[in-house]
ZAMI-732796 format. One record per residue (C-alpha): residue in three letters; x, y, z. Coordinates in steps of 0.1 Angstrom, whole numbers, plus 5000, padded with zeros to 4 digits. Layout:
<sites>
alaXYZ/...
</sites>
This chain:
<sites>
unk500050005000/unk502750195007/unk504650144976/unk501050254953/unk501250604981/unk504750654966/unk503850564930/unk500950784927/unk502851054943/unk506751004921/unk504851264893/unk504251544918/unk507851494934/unk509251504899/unk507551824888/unk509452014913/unk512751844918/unk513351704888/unk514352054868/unk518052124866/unk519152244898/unk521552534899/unk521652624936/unk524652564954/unk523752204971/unk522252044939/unk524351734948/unk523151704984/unk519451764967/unk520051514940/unk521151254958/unk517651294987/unk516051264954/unk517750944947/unk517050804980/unk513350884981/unk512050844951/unk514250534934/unk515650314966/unk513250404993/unk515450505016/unk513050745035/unk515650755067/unk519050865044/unk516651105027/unk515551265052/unk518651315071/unk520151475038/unk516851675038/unk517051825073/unk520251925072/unk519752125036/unk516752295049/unk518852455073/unk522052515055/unk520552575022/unk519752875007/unk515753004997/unk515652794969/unk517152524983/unk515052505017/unk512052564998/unk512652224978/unk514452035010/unk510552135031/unk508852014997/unk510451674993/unk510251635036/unk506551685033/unk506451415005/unk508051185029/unk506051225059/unk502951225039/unk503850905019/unk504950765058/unk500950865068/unk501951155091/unk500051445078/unk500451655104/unk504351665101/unk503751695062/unk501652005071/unk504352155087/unk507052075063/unk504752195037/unk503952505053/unk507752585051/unk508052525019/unk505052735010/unk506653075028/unk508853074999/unk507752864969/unk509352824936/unk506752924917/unk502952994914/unk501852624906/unk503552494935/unk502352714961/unk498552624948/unk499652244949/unk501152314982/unk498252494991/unk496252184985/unk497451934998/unk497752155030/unk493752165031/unk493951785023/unk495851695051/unk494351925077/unk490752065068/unk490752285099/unk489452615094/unk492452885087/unk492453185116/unk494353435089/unk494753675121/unk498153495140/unk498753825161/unk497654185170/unk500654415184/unk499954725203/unk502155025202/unk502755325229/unk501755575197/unk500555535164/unk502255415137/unk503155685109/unk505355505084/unk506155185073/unk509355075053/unk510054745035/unk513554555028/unk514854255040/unk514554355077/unk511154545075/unk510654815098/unk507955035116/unk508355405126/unk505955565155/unk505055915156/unk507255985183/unk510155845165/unk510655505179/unk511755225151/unk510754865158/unk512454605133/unk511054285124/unk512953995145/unk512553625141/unk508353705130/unk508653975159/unk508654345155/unk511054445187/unk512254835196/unk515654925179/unk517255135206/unk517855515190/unk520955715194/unk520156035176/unk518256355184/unk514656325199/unk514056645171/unk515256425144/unk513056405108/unk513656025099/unk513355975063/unk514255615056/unk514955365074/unk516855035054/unk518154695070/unk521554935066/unk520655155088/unk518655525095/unk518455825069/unk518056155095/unk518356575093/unk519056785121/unk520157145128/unk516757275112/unk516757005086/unk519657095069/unk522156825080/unk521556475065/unk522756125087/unk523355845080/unk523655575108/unk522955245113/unk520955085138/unk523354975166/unk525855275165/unk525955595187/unk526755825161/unk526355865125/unk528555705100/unk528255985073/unk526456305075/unk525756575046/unk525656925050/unk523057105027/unk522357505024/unk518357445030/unk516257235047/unk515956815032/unk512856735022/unk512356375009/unk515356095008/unk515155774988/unk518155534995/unk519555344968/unk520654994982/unk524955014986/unk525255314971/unk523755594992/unk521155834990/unk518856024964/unk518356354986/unk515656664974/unk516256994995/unk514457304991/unk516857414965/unk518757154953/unk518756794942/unk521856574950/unk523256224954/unk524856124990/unk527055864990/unk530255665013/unk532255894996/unk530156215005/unk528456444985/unk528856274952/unk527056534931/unk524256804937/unk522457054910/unk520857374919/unk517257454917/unk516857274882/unk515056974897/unk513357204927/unk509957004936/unk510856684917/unk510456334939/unk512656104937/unk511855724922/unk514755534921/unk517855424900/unk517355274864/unk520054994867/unk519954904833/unk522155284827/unk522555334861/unk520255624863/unk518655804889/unk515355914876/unk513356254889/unk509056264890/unk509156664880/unk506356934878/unk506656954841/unk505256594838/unk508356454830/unk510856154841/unk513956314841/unk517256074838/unk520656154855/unk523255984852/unk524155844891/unk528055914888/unk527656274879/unk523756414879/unk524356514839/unk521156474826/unk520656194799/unk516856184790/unk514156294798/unk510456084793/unk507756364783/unk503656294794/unk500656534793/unk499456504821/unk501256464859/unk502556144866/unk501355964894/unk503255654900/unk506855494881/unk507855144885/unk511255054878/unk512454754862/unk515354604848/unk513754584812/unk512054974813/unk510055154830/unk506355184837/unk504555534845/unk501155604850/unk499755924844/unk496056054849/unk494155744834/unk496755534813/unk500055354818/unk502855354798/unk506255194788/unk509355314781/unk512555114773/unk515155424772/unk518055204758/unk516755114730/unk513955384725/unk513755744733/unk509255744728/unk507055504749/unk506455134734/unk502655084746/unk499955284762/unk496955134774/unk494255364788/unk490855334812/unk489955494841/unk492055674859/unk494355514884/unk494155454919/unk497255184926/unk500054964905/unk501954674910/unk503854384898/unk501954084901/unk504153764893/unk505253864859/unk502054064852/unk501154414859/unk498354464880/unk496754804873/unk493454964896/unk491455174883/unk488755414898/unk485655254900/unk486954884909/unk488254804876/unk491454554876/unk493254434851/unk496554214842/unk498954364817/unk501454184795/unk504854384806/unk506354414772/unk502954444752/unk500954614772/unk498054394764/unk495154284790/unk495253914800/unk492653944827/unk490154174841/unk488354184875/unk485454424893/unk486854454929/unk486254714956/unk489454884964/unk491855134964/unk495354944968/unk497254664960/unk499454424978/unk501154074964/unk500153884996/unk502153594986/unk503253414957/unk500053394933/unk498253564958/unk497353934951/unk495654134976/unk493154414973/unk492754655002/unk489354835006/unk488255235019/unk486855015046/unk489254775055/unk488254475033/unk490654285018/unk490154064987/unk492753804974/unk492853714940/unk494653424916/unk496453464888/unk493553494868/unk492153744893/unk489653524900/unk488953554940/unk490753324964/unk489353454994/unk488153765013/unk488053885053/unk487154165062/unk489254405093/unk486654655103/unk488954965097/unk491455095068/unk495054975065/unk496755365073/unk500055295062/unk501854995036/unk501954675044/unk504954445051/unk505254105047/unk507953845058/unk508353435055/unk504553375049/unk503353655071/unk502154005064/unk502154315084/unk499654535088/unk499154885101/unk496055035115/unk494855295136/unk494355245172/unk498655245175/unk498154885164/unk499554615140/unk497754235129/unk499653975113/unk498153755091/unk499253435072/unk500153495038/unk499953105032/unk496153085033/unk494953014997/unk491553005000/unk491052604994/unk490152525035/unk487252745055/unk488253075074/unk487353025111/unk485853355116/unk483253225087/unk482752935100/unk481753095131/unk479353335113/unk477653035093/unk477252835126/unk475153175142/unk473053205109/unk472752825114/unk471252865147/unk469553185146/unk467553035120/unk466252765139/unk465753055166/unk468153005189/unk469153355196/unk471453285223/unk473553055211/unk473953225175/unk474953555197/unk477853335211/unk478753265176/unk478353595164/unk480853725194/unk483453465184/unk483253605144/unk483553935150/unk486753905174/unk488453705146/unk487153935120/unk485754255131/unk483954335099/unk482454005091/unk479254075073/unk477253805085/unk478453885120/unk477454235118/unk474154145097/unk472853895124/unk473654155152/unk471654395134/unk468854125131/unk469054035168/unk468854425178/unk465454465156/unk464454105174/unk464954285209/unk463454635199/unk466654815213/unk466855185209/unk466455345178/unk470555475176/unk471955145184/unk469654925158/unk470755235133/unk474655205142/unk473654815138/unk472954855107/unk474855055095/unk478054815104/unk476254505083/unk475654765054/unk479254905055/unk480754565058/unk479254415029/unk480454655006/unk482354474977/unk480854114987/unk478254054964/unk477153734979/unk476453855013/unk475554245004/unk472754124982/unk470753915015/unk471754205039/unk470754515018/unk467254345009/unk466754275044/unk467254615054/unk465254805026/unk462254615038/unk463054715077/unk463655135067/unk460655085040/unk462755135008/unk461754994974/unk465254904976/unk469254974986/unk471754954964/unk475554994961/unk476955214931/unk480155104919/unk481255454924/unk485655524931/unk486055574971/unk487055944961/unk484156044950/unk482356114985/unk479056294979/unk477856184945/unk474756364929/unk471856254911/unk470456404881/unk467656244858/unk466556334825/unk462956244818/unk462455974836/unk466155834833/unk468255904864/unk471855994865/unk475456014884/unk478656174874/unk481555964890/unk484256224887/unk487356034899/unk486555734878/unk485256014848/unk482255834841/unk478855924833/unk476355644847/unk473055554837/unk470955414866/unk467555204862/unk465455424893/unk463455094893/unk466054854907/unk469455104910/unk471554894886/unk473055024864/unk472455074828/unk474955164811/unk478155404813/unk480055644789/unk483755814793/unk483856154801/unk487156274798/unk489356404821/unk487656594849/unk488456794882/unk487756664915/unk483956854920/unk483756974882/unk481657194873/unk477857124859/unk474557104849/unk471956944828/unk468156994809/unk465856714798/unk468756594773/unk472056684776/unk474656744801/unk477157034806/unk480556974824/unk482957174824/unk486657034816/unk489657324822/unk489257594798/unk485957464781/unk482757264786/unk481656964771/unk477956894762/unk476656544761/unk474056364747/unk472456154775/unk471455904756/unk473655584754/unk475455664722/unk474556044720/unk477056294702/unk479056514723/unk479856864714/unk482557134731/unk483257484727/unk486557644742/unk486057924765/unk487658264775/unk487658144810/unk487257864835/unk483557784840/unk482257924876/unk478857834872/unk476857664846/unk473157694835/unk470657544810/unk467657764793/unk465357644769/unk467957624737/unk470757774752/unk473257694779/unk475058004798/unk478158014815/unk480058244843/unk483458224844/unk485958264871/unk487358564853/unk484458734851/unk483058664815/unk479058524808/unk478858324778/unk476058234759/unk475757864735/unk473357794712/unk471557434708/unk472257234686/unk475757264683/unk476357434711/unk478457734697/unk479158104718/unk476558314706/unk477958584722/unk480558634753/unk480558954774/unk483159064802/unk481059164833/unk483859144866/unk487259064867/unk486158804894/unk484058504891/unk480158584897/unk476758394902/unk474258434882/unk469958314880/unk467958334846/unk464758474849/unk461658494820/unk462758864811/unk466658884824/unk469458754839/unk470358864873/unk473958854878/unk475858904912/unk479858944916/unk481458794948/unk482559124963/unk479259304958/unk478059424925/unk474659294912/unk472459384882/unk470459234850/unk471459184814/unk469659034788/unk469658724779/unk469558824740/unk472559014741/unk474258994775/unk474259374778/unk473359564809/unk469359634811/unk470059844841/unk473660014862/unk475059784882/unk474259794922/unk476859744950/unk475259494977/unk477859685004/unk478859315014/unk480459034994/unk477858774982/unk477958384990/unk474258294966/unk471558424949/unk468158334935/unk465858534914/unk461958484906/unk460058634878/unk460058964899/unk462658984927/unk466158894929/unk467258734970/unk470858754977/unk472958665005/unk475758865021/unk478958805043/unk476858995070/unk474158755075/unk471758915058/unk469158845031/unk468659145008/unk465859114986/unk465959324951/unk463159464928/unk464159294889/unk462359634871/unk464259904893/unk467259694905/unk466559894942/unk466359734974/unk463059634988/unk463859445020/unk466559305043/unk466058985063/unk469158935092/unk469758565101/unk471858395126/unk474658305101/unk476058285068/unk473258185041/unk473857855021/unk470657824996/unk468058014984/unk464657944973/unk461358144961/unk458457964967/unk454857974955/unk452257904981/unk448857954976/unk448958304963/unk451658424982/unk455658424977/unk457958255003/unk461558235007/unk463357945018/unk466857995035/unk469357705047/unk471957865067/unk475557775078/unk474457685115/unk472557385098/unk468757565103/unk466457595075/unk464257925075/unk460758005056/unk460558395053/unk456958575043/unk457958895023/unk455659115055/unk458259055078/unk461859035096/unk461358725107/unk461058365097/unk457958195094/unk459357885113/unk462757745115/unk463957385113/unk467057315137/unk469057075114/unk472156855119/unk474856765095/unk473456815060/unk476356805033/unk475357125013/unk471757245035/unk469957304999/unk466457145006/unk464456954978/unk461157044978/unk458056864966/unk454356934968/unk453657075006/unk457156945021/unk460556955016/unk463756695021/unk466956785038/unk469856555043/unk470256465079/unk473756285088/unk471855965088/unk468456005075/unk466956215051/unk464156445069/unk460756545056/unk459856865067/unk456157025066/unk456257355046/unk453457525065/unk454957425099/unk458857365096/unk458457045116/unk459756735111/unk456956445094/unk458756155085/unk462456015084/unk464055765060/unk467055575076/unk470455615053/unk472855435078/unk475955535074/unk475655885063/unk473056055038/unk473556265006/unk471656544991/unk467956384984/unk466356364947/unk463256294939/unk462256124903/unk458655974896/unk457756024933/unk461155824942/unk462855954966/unk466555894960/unk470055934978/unk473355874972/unk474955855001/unk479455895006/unk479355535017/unk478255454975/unk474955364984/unk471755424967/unk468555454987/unk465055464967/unk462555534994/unk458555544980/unk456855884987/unk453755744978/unk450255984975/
</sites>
């Protein structure tokens, strides 16, 4: 039986050990192979084995732990053949034999993986983290711990409690003193420093090159430290550049520079040798030893500087949010969660994945890990296919390290968890195993033995979904207080970001608990925080800046539709829309887009950056932060006419006779909408001006000084003054009945309903926490974002009616098709029935 064990098993052993050794105890390795596979001799072999694994180098322990596994699993001890196998699978020789290893780990031991090993508290939080062969931690008070036999212990620190510490290597400690203008270099053990560098201003970023010494940036100059001293440094040329590294291939120190360029200098005498021109700034460069990679707003792209002075590929999408080297593949993330393998030399796409995340990490060989905004973490194959997820509760706050099948990683709360990196997804996760065994039980309705469970999941894995989902259930079960089942909730719908499997049972759950027709996550980029709905007919609408993507959403289920590229666009660009089309402005002009799926777009270049934009039956006008309106004409969207009102950008309101037009620092007035020309002199407010709104008769304004000043449209004089009790956020004229109202939202968060008879507000609603405090309003009431829960408010009252629950945080309401709808910064998209 034991000789069929050792058949069956000879092709596995030979795929591994049977290639053409090179390391430097092939012999020893050779001759284990002998003994094991052809004569038998398990006792000879492993001898040979053991003392390899110790004496060996990587390649050769990796092999030794392989072929000692073999042996104790063909001798039917699968526990030791775990353990071998586990130390072969710290450092395996390649992808397809940490996935074999992987397996027969799970074979020979199906108990559930832990992933957490250890959680290290610190005396302060951690502000940096810096990887080499001896990975290191820096605290904000300066103290360095070192990784130590899997521990990180406190390097005692011999230099200046002042000290800025730039770097720190398995060498030793880049430091300034005396102001900053003094560079050290010292390693870890010593007393003093080894070399120091004296520079005319302060240092302000220092990238060591591996045994040769420092790239150093100063507030003046740029210059190479070395043994031998100052080896080179160039005056303000290279002022604000950031270093990236050397370029081995020509030994070349290459510069990130303001003019959205790599700039090459040769390392033995800072001459420059080359410079690698993009459009747009570049975000990230990754050097290799066959070119280098740089991504800049939303493509990457290749150069090979020996051989070529232009880039070899360029391959475009979204813009970027995190790069790495995956195996032999580069793994590029995109805004909005798209991930995609490159072919290094081509620059073609091999794979593609939708993940939530805004970083990568190679957790281990074959094993690439995607960190979330909110502390998920999602581990992918080769074929980006997912391994296996958990789920930390929080946000990683610095880089991770990783060591001999462990990873390091930082978070808040001055503390670090190590996980195992050898966990490939083919066992269970305790933590889930935990949270299936409560969902188990509190099914058949045994609440107090699922909470047990519960409690066990979420202290392996603080952000377990089902965890956090069935805590949420039990508090509804209970009837606990209204904040605690909301902060509940609010955890299992934060948690479940990213997992579609769980977020689908969770969100469903909870849109029947806060009476929504449903909840829905938008596949928005984490930077864009307070996305905005639009519609167009009956077809709603988001912009997702970061990710520069228009998205059509379906209001009757929240998926979406389809998308379309915008181009590149600012942070909170500029914009507006009709019935149709959509204006947003892009630098110097605006674009104008068709919102149907494969609508035309059409641009016009501008004498000035749009300030404000503004659609009126067939014509779209546009302020400019220089003081100019402009006027385009549907269809094709070309300036009718542009006039030069300010010298500083200025609101305007369109009216059915004018356009009322406002400066920030006081002057107000009407022109005409035909021509753009003044109707009437312009009026000075007496105070700077932070909105305005204008009605078919009067024009409101709100000043610096609290105040409401209300404006006559025919005679441009002023008819009354309302004082509130801060600075004015929104206006709005209302109709009611036969009478004309005016609703304020102020800076203090209270929202005020003036009459036009007197001084003071009708009612006033004290609010809390709104993003913008513009109200929506609809019919007799109107809808204010409240932290979390969008409020109905009565018009003829001011008091509260109703509240839809947005756990989490809200976002400014919308209401389509009477839908309420909100888009909250957590990327989620509430549609709440307003019914009759």
């Amino acid at each position: 039986m034991k000789q069929l064990r050792l058949s069956t098993l000879l092709f596995y052993v030979c795929a591994f050990c049977s290639l053409a050794f090179s390391s430097r105890m092939d012999m020893e390795l050779y001759e284990a192979v002998y003994q094991f596979e052809l004569k038998g001799n398990f006792a000879d072999a492993q001898d040979l084995l053991s003392r390899i694994s110790l004496e060996g180098d990587e390649e050769d322990k990796s092999k030794a732990f392989f072929l000692l596994g073999k042996i104790q699993e063909v001798s039917e001890n699968p526990q030791t053949a775990v353990f071998y196998y586990r130390q072969a699978l710290a450092n395996p020789n390649n992808v397809q034999e940490a996935y074999f290893l992987a397996s027969r780990i799970a074979t020979l031991d199906s108990n559930p993986e832990r992933i957490v090993l250890n959680r290290t508290k610190f005396s302060a939080p951690i502000r940096k983290t810096f990887a080499s062969c001896a990975p290191s931690i820096l605290l904000v008070n300066n103290q360095i711990y070192s990784l130590h036999e899997e521990k990180f212990i406190p390097v005692p620190l011999y230099i200046p409690a002042d000290s800025k510490i730039f770097s720190i290597t398995y060498q030793g400690i880049w430091y300034s003193s005396n102001r900053g203008s003094i560079l050290h270099f010292q390693s870890k053990d010593s007393k003093q420093p080894v070399h120091s560098y004296p520079f005319d201003s302060p240092i302000e970023n220092v990238l060591p090159i591996p045994g040769l010494g420092a790239m150093v940036m100063t507030e003046k100059d740029f210059a190479f430290a070395g043994s031998e001293g100052i080896r080179f440094a160039v005056e303000n040329r290279y002022r604000g550049c950031t270093p990236v590294g050397l370029y081995t291939p020509r030994n070349e120190l290459v510069l990130n520079c303001q003019d959205n360029a790599l700039h090459l200098l040769n390392a033995e005498n800072g001459e420059e040798t080359q410079t690698l021109p993009l459009i747009d700034p570049i975000r990230e460069a990754i050097l290799t030893d066959n070119g280098i990679y740089a991504s800049s707003s939303n493509a990457f792209w290749y150069f090979r500087p020996q051989t070529s002075q232009s880039y070899l590929w360029e391959n475009s999408g979204n813009p970027i949010e995190d790069a790495t080297f995956f195996g032999k593949k580069l793994a590029v993330l995109e805004s909005g969660g798209s991930l995609k393998l490159l072919e290094p030399e081509t620059g073609t796409e091999s794979a593609h994945a939708t993940v939530d995340g805004e970083s990568l990490f190679e957790i281990a060989k074959g094993a690439l890990g995607v960190f979330s905004q909110e502390g998920a973490l999602t581990v992918l194959d080769t074929n980006l296919r997912t391994l296996w997820r958990y789920h930390f509760g929080k946000p990683l706050i610095a880089k991770p390290l990783k060591s001999q099948g462990q990873v390091f990683l930082p978070f808040e709360n001055n503390e670090l968890v190590t996980i195992s990196a050898l966990h490939y997804g083919m066992k269970p996760i305790l933590s889930q195993t935990f949270s299936s065994k409560a969902s188990a039980e509190m099914s058949a309705g045994n609440w107090q033995k699922a909470l047990q469970f519960v409690d066990s999941a979420a202290a392996l894995e603080p952000g377990n979904p089902t965890a956090s989902y069935l805590r949420a259930v039990y508090m509804e079960q209970i009837g606990a207080d209204e904040k605690s089942r909301a902060s509940a909730w609010a955890s299992a719908v934060r948690n479940s970001y990213g997992n579609d499997k769980a977020a689908e049972g969770i969100l469903s759950h909870y849109a029947k608990i806060i009476g929504a027709s449903y909840v829905h996550f938008l596949p928005l980029s984490p930077r864009t925080l307070y996305p905005n709905l639009f519609s167009a007919g009956h077809n709603l609408f988001t912009v997702d800046p970061a990710a520069q993507t228009l998205l059509s959403l379906d209001p009757s289920t929240g998926e979406i539709r389809w998308s379309k590229k915008l181009g590149a666009l600012e942070t909170s660009p500029v914009l507006s829309n009709d019935a149709s089309h959509l204006a947003i402005a892009s630098g110097f002009r605006v674009d104008i887009h068709d919102l149907n799926q494969n609508g035309k777009t059409h641009f016009s270049e501008l004498p000035g950056k749009p300030f404000q934009i503004k659609f009126s039956n067939d014509a779209v006008f546009i302020s400019t932060w220089n003081g100019y309106l402009i006027k385009l004409l549907a269809p094709n969207y070309r300036i009718a006419w542009a006039r030069k009102l300010f010298n500083l950008p200025f609101l305007f309101d369109i009216s059915k006779s004018s356009i009322a037009v406002a400066s920030l620092e006081g002057s107000l007035g009407f022109v005409s909408d035909m021509t753009g020309q003044n109707a009437l002199p312009m009026t000075s407010a007496g105070a700077n001006i932070s909105v305005m709104e204008v009605s078919d008769s009067l024009l409101a304004v709100g000043t610096d000084q609290s105040e409401i000043r209300i404006y006559d449209q025919k005679t441009n004089s002023l008819q009354l003054t309302l004082p509130t009790s801060s600075n004015i956020l929104s206006l709005k004229w209302l109709n009611i009945g036969n009478s004309k109202y005016l609703l304020a939202g102020l800076s203090d968060q209270k929202i005020c309903l003036y009459g036009l008879t007197s001084k003071e507000p009708l009612w006033t609603y004290a609010g809390e926490n709104s993003i913008y405090t513009t109200p929506v309003v609809k019919g007799n009431s109107l809808y204010i974002d409240q932290k979390s829960y969008v409020a109905k408010i009565s018009l003829s009252k001011g008091t509260l009616e109703k509240r839809f629950p947005t756990p989490g945080g809200s976002g400014t309401p919308f209401i389509l098709d009477n839908t309420l709808f909100c888009a909250s910064p957590k990327r989620l998209l509430y549609a709440f029935p307003l019914g009759k």
